[in-house]
DOFI-933102 format. One line per field, with one value per residue (C-alpha): residue number from 1; z, x, y. Coordinates in steps of 0.2 Angstrom, whole numbers. Last residue first. Example, Ala and Ser with C-alpha at 12.3 -4.5 7.8 and 13.67 -1.06 7.14 Angstrom:
# residues 2
i	[2, 1];
up	[36, 39];
east	[68, 62];
north	[-5, -22];
***
This chain:
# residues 85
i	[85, 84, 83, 82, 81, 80, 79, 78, 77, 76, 75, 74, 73, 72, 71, 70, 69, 68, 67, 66, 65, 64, 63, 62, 61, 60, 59, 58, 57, 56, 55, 54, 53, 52, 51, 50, 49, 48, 47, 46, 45, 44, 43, 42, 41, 40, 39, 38, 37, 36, 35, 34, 33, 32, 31, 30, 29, 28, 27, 26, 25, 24, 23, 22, 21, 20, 19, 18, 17, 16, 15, 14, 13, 12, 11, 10, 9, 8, 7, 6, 5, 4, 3, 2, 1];
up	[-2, -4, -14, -15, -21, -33, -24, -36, -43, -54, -63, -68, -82, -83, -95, -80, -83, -77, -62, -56, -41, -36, -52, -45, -62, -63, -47, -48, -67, -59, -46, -57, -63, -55, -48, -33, -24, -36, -33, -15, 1, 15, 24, 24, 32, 24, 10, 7, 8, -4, -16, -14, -16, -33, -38, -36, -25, -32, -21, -27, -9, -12, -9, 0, 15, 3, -8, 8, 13, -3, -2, 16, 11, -2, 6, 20, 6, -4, 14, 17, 2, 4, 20, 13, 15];
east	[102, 118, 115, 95, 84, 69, 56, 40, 28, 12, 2, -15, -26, -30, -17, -6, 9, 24, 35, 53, 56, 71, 73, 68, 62, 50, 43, 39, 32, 20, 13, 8, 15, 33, 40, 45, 31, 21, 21, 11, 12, 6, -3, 10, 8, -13, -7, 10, -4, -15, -2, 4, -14, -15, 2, -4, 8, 20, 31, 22, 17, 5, 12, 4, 15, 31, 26, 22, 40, 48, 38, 42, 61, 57, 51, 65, 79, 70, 68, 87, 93, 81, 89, 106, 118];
north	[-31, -24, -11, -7, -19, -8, -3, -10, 1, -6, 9, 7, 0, -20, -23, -19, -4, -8, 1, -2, 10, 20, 29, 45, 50, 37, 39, 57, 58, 44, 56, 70, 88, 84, 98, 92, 100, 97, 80, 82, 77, 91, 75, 64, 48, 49, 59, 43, 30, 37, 42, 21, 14, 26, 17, 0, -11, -23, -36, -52, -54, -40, -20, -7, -9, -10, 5, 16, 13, 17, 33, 35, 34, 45, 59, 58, 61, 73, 84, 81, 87, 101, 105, 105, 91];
***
């Protein structure tokens, strides 16, 4: 696998990890919470990076996450079950 390959890979993985500590017992963590999170692990985090203008653009095209928007304002993601789980 390449070294990106590998660098998208790890990313995400402490992506889905910051979602689960940020996250109620209801299993969905704000998405600014999550960002947060993921700069204070990861201080050299950033969309961008990916390509993805914001934050949100980068969840949902991983399509590892189920997010919903709360009347309330804000973005709700939730790690999707992975195979087997």
């Amino acid at each position: 696998m390449s070294e990106a390959g590998d660098k998208s890979r790890t990313g995400l993985s402490r992506y889905r990890m910051c979602v689960t500590t940020a996250s109620g017992e209801d299993g969905w963590a704000n998405l600014a919470t999550v960002g947060q999170l993921m700069r204070k692990q990861q201080p050299d985090f950033d969309s961008r990076n990916w390509g993805y203008a914001k934050l949100s653009d980068l969840v949902r095209a991983a399509e590892l996450f189920l997010i919903e928007t709360r009347p309330t304002g804000g973005l709700q993601v939730q790690n999707k079950k992975k195979n087997g789980d």
